[in-house]
Kinemage of the C-alpha trace (Angstrom):
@kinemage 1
@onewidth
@group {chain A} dominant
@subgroup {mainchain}
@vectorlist {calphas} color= white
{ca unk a 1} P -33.572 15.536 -134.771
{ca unk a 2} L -30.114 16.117 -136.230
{ca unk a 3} L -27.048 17.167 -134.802
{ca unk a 4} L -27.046 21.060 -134.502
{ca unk a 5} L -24.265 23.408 -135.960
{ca unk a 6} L -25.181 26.714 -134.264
{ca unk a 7} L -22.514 29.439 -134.580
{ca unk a 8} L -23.089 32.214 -131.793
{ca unk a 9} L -22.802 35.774 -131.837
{ca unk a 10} L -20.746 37.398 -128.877
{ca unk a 11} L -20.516 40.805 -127.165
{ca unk a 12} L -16.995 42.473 -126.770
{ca unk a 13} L -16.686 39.917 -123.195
{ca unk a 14} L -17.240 37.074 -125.385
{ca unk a 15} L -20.763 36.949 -123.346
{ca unk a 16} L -22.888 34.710 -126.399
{ca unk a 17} L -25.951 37.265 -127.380
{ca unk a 18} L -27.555 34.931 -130.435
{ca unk a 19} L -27.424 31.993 -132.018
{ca unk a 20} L -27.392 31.376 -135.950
{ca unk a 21} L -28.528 28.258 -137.069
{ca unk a 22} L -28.350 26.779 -140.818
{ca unk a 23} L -32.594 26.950 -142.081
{ca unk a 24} L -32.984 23.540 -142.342
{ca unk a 25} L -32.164 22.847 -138.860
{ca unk a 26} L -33.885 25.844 -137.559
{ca unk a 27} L -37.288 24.578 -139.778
{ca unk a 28} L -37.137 21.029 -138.051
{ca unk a 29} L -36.729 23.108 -135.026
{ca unk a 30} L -40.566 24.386 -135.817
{ca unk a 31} L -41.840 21.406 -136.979
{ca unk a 32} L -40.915 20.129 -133.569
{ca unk a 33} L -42.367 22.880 -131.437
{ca unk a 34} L -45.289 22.634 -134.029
{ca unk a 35} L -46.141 18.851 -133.330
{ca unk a 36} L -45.449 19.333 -129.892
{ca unk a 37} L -48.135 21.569 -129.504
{ca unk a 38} L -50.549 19.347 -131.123
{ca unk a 39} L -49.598 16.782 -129.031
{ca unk a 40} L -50.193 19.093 -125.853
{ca unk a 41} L -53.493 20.522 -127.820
{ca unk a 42} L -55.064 16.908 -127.939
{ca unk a 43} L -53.831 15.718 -124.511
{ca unk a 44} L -55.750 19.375 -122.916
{ca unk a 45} L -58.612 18.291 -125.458
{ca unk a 46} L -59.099 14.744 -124.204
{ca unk a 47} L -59.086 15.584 -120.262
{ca unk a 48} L -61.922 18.256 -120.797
{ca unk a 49} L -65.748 16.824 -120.282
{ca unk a 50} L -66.322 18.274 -122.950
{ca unk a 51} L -69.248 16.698 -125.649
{ca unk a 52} L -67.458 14.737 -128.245
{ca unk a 53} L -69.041 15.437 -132.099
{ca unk a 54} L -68.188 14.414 -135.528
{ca unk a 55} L -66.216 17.078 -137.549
{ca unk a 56} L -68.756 17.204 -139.899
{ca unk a 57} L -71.341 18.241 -137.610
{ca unk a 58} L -68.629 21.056 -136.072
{ca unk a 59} L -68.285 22.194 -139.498
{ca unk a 60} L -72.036 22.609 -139.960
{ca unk a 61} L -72.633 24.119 -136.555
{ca unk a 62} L -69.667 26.750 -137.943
{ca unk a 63} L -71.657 27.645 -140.670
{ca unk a 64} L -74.875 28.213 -138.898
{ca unk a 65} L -73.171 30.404 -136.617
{ca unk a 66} L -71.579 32.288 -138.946
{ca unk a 67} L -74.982 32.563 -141.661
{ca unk a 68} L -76.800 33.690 -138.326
């Protein structure tokens, strides 16, 4: 990630209350918190003993479901 250039927004005792951040930086800011939640999604995914099928099938079982 890139250096950050927040400016902050104070009360009258200076006490910072926000943060404003240029977009770009606040998007790779998501996109951060976004793969890190994938990351934590497939780590929770991989300790559960859970039965492993092909996407394909998942899809299909979706369907069925769903038609039902």
């Amino acid at each position: 990630m890139n250096i950050l250039h927040p400016e902050y927004i104070v009360d009258s005792n200076q006490t910072p209350k926000s943060v404003v951040l240029p977009i770009n930086e606040w998007r790779e800011i998501l996109s951060a918190i976004e793969e890190l939640e994938d990351i934590k999604a497939y780590d929770e995914a991989k300790l559960t003993s859970d039965e492993i099928i092909p996407f394909d099938q998942a899809l299909n079982e979706i369907d069925t479901d769903v038609s039902s």
